[in-house]
N, CA and C atoms as a LAMMPS dump frame, in Angstrom:
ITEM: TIMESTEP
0
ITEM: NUMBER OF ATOMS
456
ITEM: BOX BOUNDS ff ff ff
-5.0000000000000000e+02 5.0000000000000000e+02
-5.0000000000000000e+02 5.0000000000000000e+02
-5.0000000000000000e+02 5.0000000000000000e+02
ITEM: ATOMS id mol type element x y z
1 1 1 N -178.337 -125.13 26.194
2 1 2 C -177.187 -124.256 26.413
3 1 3 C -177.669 -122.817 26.607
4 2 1 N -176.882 -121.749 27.987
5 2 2 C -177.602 -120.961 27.67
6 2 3 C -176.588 -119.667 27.169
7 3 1 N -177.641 -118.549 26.527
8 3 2 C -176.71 -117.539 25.592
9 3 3 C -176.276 -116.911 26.917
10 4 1 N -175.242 -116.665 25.961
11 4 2 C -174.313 -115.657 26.598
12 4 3 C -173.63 -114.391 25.458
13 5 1 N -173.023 -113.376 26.336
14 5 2 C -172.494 -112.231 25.75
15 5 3 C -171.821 -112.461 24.571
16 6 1 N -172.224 -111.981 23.309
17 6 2 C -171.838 -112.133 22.04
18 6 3 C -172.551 -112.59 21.303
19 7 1 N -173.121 -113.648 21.735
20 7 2 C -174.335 -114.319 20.977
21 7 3 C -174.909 -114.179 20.087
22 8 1 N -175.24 -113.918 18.903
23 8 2 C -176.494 -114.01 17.986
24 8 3 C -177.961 -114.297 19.042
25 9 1 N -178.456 -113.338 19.351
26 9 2 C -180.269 -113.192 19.895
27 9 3 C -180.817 -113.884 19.176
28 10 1 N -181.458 -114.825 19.179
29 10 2 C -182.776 -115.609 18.681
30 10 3 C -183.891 -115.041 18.029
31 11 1 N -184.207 -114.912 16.854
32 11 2 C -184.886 -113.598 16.416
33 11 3 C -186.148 -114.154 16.542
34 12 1 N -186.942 -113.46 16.788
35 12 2 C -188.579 -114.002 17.347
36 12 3 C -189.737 -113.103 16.547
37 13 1 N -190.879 -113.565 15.919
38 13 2 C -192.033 -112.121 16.017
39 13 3 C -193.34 -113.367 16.631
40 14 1 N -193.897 -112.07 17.634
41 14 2 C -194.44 -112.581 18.279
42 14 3 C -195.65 -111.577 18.198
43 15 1 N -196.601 -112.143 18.736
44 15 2 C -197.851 -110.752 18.802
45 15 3 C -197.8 -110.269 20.021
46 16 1 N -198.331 -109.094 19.771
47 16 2 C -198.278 -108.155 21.022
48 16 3 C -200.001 -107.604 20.866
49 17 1 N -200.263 -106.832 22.093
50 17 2 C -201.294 -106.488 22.343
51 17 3 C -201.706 -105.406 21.235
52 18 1 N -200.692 -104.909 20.89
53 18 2 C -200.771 -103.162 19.573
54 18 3 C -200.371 -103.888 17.991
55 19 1 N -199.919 -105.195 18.501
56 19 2 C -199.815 -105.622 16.807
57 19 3 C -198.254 -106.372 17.061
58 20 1 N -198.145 -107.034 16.126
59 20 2 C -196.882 -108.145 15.854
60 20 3 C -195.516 -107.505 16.137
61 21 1 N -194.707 -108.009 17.005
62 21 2 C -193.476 -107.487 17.03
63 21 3 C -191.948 -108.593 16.793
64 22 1 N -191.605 -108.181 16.511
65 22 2 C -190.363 -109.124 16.029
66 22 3 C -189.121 -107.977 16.196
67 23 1 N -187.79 -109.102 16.568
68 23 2 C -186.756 -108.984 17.305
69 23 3 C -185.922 -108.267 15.851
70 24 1 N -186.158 -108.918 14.853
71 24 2 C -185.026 -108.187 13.35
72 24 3 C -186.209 -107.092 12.687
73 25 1 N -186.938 -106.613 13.18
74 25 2 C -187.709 -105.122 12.822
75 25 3 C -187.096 -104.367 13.696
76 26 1 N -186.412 -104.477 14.579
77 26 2 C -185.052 -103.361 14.965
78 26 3 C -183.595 -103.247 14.954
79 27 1 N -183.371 -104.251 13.943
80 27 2 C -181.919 -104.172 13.383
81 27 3 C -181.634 -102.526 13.296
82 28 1 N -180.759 -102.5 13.566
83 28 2 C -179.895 -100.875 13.673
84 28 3 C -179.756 -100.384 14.574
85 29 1 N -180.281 -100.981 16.023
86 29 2 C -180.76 -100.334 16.957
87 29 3 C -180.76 -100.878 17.607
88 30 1 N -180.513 -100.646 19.149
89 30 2 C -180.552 -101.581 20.218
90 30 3 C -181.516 -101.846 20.748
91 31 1 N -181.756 -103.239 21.217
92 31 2 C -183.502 -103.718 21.962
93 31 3 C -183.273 -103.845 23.668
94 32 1 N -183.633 -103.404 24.14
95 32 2 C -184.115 -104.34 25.468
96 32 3 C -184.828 -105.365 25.501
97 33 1 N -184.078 -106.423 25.467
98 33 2 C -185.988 -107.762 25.745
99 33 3 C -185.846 -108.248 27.361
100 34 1 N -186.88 -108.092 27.813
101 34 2 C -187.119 -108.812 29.033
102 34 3 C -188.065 -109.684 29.504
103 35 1 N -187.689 -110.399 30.242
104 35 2 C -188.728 -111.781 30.351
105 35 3 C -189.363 -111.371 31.792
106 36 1 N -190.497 -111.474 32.076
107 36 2 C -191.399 -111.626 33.054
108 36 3 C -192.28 -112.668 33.286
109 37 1 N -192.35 -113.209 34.728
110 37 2 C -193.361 -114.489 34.654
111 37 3 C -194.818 -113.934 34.567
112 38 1 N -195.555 -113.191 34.872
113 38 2 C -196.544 -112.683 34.464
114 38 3 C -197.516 -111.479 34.689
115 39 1 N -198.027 -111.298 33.94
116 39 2 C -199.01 -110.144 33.682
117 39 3 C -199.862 -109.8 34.864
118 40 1 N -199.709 -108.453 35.237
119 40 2 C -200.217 -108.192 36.908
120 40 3 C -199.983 -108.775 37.89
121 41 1 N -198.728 -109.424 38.085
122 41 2 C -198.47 -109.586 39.556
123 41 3 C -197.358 -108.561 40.073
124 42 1 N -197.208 -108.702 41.222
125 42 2 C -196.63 -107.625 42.064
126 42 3 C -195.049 -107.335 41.249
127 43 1 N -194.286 -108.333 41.493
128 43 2 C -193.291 -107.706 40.731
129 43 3 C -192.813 -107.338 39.281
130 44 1 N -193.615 -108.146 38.751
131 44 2 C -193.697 -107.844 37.228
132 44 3 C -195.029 -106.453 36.458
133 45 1 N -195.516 -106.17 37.542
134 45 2 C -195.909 -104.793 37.173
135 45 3 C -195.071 -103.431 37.914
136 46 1 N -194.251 -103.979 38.495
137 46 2 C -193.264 -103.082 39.169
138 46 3 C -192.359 -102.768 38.178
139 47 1 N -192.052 -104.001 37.779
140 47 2 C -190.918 -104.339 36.618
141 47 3 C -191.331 -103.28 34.935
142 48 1 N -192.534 -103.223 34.784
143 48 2 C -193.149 -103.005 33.555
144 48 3 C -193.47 -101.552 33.674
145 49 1 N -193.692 -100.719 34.876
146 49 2 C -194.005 -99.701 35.393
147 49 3 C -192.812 -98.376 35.473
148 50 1 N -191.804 -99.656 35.949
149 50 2 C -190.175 -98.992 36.073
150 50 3 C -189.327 -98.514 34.416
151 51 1 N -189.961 -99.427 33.55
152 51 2 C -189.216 -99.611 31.951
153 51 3 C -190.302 -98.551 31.051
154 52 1 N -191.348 -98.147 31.806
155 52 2 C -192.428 -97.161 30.608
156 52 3 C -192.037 -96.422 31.934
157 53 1 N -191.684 -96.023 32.892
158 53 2 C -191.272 -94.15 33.197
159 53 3 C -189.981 -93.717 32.241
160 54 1 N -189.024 -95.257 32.211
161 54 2 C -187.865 -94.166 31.79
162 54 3 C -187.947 -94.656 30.083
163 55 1 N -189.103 -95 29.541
164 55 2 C -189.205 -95.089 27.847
165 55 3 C -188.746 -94.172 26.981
166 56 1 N -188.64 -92.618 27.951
167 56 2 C -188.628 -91.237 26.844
168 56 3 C -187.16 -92.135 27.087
169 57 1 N -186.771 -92.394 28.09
170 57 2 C -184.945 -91.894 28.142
171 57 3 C -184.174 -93.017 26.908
172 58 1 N -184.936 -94.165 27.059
173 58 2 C -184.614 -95.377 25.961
174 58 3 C -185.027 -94.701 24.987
175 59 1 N -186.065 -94.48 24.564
176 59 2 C -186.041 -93.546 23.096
177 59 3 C -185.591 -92.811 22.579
178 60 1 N -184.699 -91.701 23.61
179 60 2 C -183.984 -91.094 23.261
180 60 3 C -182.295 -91.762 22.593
181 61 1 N -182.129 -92.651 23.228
182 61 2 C -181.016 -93.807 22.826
183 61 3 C -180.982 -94.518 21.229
184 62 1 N -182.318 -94.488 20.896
185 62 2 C -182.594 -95.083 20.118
186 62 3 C -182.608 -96.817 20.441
187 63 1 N -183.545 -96.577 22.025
188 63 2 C -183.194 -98.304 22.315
189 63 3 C -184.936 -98.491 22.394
190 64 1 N -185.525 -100.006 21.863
191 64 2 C -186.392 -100.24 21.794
192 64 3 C -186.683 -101.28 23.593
193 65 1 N -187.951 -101.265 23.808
194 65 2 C -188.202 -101.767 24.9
195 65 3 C -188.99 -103.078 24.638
196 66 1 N -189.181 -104.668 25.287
197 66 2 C -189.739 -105.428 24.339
198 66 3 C -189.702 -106.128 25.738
199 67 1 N -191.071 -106.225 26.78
200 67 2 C -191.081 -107.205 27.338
201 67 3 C -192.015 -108.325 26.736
202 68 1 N -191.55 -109.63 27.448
203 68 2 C -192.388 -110.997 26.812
204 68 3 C -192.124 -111.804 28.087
205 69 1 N -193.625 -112.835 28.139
206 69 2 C -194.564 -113.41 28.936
207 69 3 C -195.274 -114.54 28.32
208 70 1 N -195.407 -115.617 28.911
209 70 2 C -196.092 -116.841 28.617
210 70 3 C -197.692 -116.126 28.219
211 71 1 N -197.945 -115.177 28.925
212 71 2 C -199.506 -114.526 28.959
213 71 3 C -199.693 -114.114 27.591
214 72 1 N -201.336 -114.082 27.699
215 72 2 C -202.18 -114.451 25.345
216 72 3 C -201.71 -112.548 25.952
217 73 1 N -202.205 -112.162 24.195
218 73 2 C -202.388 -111.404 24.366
219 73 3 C -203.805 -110.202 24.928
220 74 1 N -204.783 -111.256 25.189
221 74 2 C -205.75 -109.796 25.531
222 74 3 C -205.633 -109.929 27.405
223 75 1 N -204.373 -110.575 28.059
224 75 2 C -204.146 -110.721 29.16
225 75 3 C -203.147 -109.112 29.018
226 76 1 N -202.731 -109.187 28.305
227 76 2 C -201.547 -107.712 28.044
228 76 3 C -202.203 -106.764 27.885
229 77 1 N -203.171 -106.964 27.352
230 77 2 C -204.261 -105.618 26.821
231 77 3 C -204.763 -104.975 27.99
232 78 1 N -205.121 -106.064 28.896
233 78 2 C -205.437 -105.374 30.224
234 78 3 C -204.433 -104.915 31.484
235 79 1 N -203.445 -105.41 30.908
236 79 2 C -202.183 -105.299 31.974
237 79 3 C -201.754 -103.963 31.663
238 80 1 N -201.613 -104.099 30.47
239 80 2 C -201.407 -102.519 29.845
240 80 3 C -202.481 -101.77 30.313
241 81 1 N -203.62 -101.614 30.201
242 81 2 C -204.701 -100.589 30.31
243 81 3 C -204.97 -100.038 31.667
244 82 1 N -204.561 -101.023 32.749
245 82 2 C -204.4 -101.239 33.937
246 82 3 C -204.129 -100.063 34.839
247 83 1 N -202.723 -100.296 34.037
248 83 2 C -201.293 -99.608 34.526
249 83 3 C -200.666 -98.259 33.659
250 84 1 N -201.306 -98.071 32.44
251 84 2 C -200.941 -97.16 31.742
252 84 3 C -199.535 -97.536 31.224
253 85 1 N -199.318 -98.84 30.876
254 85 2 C -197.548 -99.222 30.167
255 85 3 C -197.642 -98.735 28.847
256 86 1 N -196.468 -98.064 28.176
257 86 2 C -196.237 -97.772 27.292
258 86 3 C -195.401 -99.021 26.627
259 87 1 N -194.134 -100.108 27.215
260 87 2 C -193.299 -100.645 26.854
261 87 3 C -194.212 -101.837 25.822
262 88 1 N -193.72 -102.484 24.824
263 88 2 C -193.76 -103.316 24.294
264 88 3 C -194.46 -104.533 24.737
265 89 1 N -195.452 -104.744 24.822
266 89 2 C -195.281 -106.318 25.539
267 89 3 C -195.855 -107.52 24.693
268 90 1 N -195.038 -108.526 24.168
269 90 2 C -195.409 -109.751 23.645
270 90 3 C -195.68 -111.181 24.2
271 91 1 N -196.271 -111.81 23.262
272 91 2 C -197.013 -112.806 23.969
273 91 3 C -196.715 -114.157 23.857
274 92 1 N -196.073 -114.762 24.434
275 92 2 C -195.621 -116.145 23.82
276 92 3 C -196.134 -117.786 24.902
277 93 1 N -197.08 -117.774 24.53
278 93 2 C -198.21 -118.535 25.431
279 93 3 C -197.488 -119.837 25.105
280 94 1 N -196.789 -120.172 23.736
281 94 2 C -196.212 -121.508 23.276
282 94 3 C -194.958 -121.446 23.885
283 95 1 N -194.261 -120.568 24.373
284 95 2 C -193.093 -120.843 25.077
285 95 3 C -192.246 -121.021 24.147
286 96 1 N -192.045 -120.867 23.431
287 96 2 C -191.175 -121.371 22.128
288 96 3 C -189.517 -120.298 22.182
289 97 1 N -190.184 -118.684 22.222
290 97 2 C -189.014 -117.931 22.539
291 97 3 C -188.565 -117.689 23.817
292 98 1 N -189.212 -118.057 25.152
293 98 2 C -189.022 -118.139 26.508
294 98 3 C -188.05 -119.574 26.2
295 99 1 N -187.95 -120.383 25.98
296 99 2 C -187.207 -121.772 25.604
297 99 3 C -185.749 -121.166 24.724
298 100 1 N -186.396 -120.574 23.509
299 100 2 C -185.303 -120.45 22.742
300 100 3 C -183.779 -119.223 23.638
301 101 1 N -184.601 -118.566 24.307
302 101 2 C -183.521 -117.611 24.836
303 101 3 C -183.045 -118.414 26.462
304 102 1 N -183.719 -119.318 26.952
305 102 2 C -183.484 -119.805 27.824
306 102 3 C -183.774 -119.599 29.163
307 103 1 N -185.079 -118.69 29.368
308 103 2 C -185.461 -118.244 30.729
309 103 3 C -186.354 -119.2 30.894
310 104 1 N -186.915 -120.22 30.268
311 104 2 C -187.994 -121.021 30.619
312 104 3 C -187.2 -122.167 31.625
313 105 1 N -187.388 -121.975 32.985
314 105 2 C -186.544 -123.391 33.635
315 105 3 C -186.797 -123.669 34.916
316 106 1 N -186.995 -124.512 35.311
317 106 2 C -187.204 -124.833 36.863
318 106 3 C -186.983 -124.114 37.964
319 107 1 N -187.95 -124.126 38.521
320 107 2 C -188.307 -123.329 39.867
321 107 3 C -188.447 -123.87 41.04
322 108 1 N -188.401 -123.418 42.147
323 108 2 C -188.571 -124.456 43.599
324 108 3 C -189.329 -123.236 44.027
325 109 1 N -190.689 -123.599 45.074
326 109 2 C -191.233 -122.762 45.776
327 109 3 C -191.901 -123.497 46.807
328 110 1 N -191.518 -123.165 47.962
329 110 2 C -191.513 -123.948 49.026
330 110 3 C -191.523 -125.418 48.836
331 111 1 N -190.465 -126.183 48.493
332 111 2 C -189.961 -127.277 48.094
333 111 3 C -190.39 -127.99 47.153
334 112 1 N -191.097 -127.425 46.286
335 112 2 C -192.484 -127.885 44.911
336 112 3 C -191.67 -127.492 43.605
337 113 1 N -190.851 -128.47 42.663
338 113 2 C -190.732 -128.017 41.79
339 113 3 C -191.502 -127.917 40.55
340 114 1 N -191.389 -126.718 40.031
341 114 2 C -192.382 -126.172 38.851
342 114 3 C -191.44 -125.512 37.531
343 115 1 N -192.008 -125.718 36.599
344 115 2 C -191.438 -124.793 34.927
345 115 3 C -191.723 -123.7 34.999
346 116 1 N -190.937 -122.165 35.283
347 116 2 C -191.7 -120.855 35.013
348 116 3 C -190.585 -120.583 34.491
349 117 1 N -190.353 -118.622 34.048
350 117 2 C -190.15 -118.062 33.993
351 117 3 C -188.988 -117.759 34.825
352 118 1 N -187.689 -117.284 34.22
353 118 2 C -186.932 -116.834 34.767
354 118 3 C -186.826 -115.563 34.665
355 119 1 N -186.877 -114.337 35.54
356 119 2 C -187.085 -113.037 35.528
357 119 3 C -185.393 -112.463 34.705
358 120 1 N -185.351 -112.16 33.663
359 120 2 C -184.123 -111.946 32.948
360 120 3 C -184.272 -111.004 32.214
361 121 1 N -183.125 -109.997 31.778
362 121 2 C -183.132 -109.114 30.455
363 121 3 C -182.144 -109.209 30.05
364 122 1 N -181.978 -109.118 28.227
365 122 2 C -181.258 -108.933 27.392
366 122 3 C -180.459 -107.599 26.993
367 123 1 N -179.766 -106.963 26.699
368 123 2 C -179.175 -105.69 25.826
369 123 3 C -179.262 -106.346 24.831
370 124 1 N -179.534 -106.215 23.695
371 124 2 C -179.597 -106.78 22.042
372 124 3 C -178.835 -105.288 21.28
373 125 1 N -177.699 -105.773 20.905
374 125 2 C -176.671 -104.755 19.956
375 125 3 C -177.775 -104.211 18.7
376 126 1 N -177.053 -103.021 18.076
377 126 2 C -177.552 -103.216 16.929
378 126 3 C -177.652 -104.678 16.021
379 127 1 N -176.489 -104.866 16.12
380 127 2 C -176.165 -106.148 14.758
381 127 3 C -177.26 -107.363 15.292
382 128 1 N -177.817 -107.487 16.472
383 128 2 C -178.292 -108.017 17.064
384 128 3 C -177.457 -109.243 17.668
385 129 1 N -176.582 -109.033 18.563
386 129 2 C -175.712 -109.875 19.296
387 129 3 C -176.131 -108.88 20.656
388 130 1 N -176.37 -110.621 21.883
389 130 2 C -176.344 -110.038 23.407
390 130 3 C -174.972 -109.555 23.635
391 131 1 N -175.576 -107.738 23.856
392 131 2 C -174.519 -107.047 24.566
393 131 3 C -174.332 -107.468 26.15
394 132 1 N -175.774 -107.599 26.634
395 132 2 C -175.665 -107.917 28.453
396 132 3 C -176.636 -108.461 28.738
397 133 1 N -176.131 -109.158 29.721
398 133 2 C -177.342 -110.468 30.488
399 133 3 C -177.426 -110.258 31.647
400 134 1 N -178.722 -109.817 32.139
401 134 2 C -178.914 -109.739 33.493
402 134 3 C -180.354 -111.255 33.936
403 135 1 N -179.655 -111.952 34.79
404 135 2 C -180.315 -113.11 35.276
405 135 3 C -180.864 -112.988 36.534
406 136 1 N -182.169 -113.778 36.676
407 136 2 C -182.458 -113.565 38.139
408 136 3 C -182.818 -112.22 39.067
409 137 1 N -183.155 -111.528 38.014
410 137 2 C -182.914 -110.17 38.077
411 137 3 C -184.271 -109.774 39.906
412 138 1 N -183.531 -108.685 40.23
413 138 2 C -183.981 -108.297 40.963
414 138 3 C -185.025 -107.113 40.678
415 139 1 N -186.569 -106.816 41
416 139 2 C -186.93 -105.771 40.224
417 139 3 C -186.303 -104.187 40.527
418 140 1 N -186.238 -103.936 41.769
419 140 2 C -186.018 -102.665 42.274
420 140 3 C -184.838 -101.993 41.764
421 141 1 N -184.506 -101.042 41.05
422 141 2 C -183.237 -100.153 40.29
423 141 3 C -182.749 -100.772 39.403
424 142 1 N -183.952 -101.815 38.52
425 142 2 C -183.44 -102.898 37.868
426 142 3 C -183.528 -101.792 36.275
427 143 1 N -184.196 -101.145 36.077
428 143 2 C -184.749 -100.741 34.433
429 143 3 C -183.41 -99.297 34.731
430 144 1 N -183.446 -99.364 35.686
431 144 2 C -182.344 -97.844 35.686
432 144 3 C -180.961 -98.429 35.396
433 145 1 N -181.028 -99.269 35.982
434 145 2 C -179.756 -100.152 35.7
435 145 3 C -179.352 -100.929 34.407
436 146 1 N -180.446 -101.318 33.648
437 146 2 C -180.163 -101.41 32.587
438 146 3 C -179.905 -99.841 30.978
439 147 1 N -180.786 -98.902 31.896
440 147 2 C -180.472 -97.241 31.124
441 147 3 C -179.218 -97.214 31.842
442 148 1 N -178.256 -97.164 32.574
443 148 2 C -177.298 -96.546 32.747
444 148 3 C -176.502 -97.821 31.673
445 149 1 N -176.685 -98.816 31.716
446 149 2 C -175.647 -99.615 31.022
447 149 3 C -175.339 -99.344 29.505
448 150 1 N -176.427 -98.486 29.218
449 150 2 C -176.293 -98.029 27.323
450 150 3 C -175.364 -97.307 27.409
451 151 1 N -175.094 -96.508 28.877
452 151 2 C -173.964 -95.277 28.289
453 151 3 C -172.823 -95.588 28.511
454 152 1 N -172.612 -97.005 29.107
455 152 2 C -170.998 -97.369 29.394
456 152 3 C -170.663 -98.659 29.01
């Protein structure tokens, strides 16, 4: 089944490249989580590039940034180092919270079906209930689009 608006978020801690992060170490506060299929490719460093320019502006919100990826973590270490990302990025190689939130799901690419990644982000409320679901997401005016959605 997949979540939808209102929801109780799936609370996760996962490791990250800077150290363990988990989804209820920001109770009070709103999260961004976003799912990416992986570490250095074209649109998902577009994607990761777009969410650490406007980090001051989420911080200023008091909104945390939290992307996650099938990729270990010393694949992040370099994705990060790469690119100079500031955002969050965790590692869930077991698929366990890519499953639990529901972006893990069938793909067609040139008529070949495969299990990836569904390119998706969350709004996570304070209380931690999904405020907004963006699916399928497109990368381009995608991280601006989710900063304008905090203010309305």
């Amino acid at each position: 089944m997949a979540l939808a608006v209102g929801d109780v978020a799936p609370d996760f801690t996962l490791a990250g490249d800077r150290g363990d992060i988990g989804l209820s170490a920001h109770r009070g506060h709103p999260v961004v989580v976003y799912f990416y299929p992986k570490d250095d490719t074209s649109g998902c460093t577009k994607e990761a590039i777009a969410f650490t320019e406007l980090l001051p502006e989420f911080a200023r919100r008091g909104v945390a940034v939290i992307g996650i990826s099938p990729d270990g973590v010393e694949a992040h270490r370099k994705f990060r180092a790469k690119h100079g990302l500031g955002v969050d990025l965790a590692a869930d190689p077991e698929r366990a919270v890519l499953e639990a939130w529901g972006v893990w799901v069938e793909k067609t690419l040139y008529g070949r079906k495969y299990m990836g990644v569904e390119r998706a982000t969350f709004l996570v409320d304070a209380e931690g209930k999904i405020a907004r679901i963006w699916r399928k997401v497109k990368v381009a005016g995608h991280a601006q689009a989710v900063l304008e959605a905090l203010a309305g």
